[in-house]
Backbone as CSV, one residue per row, in Angstrom:
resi,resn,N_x,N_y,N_z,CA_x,CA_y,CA_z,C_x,C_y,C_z
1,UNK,30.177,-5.554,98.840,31.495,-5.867,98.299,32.503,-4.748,98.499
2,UNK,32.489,-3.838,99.400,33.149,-2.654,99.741,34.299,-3.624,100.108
3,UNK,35.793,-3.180,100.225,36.308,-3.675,100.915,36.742,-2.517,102.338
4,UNK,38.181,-3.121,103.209,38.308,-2.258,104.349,38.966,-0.924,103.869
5,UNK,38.929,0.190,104.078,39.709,1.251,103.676,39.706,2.438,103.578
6,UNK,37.986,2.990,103.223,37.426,3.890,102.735,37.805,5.181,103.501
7,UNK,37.675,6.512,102.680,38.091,7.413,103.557,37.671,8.892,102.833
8,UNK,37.020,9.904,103.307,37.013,11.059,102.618,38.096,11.669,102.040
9,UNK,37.471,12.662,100.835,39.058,13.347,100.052,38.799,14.405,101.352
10,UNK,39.862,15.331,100.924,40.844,16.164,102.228,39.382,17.839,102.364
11,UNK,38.681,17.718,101.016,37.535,18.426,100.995,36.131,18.482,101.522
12,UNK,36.161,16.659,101.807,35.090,16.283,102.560,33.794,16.106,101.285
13,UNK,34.047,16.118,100.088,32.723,16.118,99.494,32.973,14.682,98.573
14,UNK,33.595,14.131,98.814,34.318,12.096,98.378,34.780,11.643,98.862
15,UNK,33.518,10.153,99.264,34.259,9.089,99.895,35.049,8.427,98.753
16,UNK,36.209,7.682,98.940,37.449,7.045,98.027,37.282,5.726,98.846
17,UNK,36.435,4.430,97.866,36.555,3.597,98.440,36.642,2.222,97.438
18,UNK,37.766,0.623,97.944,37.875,0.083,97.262,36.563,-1.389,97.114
19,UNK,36.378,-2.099,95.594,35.330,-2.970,95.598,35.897,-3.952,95.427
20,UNK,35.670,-5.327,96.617,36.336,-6.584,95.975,35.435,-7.420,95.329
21,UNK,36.004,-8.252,94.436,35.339,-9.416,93.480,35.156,-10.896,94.362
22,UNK,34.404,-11.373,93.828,33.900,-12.599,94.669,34.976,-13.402,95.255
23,UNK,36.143,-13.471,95.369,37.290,-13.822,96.380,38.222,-13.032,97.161
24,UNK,37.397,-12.076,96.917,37.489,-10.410,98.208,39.170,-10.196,97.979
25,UNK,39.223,-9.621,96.132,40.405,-9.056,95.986,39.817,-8.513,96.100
26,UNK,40.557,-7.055,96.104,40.164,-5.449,95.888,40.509,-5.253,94.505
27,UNK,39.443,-4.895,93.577,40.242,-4.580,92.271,39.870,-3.194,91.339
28,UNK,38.977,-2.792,92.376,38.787,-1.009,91.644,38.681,-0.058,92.708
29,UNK,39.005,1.105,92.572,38.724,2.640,93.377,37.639,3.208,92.870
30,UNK,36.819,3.265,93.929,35.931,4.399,93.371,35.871,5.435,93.973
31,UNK,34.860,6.450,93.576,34.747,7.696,94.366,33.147,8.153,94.221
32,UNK,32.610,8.403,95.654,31.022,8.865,95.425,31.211,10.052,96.441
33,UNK,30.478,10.958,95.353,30.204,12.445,95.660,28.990,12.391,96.719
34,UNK,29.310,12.642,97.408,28.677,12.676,98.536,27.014,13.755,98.520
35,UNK,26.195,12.862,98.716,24.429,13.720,98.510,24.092,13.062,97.011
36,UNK,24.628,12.240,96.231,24.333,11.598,95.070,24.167,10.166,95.432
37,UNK,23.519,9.528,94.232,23.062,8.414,94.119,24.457,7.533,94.120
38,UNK,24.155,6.452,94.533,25.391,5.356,94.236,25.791,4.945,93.049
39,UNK,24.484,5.198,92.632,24.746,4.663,90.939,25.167,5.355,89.926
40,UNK,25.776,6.334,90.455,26.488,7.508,89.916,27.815,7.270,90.472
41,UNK,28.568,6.761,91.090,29.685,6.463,91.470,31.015,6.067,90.532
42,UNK,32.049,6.771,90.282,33.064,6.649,89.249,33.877,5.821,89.396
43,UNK,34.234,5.108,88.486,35.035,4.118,88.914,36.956,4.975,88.396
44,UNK,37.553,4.745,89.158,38.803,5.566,89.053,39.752,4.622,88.382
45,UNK,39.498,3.744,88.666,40.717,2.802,88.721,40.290,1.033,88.999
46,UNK,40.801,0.798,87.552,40.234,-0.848,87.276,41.237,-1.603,87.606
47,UNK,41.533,-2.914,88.405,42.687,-3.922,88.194,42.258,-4.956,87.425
48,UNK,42.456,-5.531,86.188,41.916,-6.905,85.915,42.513,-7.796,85.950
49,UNK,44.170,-7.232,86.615,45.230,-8.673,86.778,44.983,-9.373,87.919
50,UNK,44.011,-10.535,88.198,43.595,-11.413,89.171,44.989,-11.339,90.675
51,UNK,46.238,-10.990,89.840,47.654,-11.609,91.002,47.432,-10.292,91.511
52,UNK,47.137,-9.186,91.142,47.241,-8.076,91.991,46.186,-7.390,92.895
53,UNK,46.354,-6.820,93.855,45.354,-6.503,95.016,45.319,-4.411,94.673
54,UNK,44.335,-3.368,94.600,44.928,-2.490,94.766,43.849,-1.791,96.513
55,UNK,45.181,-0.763,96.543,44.303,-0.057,97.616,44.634,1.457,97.449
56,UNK,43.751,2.647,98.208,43.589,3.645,98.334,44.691,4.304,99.457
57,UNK,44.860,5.638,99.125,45.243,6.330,100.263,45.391,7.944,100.332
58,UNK,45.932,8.925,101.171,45.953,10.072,100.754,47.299,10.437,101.076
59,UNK,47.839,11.243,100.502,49.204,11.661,100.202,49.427,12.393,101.286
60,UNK,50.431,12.369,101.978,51.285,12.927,103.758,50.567,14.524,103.236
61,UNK,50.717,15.039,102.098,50.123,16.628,102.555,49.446,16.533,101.623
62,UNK,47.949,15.986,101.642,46.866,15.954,100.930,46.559,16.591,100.057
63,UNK,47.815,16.304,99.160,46.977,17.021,97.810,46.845,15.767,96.766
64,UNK,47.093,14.766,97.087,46.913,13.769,96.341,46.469,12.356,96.421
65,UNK,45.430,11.911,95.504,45.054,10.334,95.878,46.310,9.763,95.369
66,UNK,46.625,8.599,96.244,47.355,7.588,95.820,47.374,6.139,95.572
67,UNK,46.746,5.670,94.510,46.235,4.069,94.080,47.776,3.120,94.079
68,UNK,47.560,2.161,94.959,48.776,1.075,94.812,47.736,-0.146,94.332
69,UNK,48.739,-0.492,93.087,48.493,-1.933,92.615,49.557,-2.543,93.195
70,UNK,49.787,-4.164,93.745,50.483,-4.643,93.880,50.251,-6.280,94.033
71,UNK,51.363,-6.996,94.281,51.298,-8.551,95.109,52.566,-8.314,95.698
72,UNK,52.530,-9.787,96.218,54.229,-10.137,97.143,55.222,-9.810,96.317
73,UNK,55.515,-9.925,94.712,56.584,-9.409,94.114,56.979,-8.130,93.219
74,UNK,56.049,-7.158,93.490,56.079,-6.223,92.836,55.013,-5.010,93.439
75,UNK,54.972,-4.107,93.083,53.781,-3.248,93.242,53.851,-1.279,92.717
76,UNK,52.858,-0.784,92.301,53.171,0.433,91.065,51.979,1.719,92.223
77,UNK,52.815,2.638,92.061,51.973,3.892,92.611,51.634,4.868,91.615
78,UNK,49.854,5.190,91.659,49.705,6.152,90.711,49.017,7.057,91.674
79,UNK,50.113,8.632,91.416,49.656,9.382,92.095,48.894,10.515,90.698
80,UNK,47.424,10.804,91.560,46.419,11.533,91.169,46.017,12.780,91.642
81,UNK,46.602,14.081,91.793,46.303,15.372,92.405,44.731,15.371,92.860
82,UNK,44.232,15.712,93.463,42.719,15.633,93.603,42.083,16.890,93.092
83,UNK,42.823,18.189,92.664,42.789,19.005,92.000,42.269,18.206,90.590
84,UNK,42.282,17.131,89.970,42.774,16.885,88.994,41.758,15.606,88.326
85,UNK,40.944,15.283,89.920,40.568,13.801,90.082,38.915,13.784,89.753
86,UNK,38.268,15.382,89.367,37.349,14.727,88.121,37.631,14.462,86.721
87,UNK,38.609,14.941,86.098,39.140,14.651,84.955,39.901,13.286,84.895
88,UNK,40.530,12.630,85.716,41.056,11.531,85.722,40.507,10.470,84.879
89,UNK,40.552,9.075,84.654,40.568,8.191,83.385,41.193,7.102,83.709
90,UNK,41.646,6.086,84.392,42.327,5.296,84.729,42.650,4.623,82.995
């Protein structure tokens, strides 16, 4: 249920990747520390609004993850320092 997207942080020690639900929205970010179990994998960022899709990305001078929630009429950017992004909490 991975969806398309995934990508290391700018440190190389987290993949940042999104999971879709059985009609292949994308509706969480996760992040797995790379040499650990999967089942240790954090979830960063939950969507439970069915209308919205989110996706991953890294900020033009990588110091930051950037989660977009969105649909066709709207859409919200939460930017996350990666300095910052084991303490994070969605």
């Amino acid at each position: 249920n991975v969806f398309a997207g995934s990508f290391l942080t700018p440190d190389a020690t987290s993949l940042i990747y999104t999971v879709a639900d059985d009609s292949w929205r994308p509706y969480q970010v996760r992040r797995h520390v790379l040499g650990t179990s999967a089942d240790n994998d954090a979830v960063l960022f939950n969507e439970p609004d069915v209308t919205m899709w989110l996706g991953a990305e890294i900020s033009a001078d990588k110091s930051a993850l950037l989660i977009d929630s969105g649909n066709s009429e709207f859409s919200e950017i939460y930017v996350v320092p990666f300095a910052e992004l084991d303490t994070f909490n969605s």
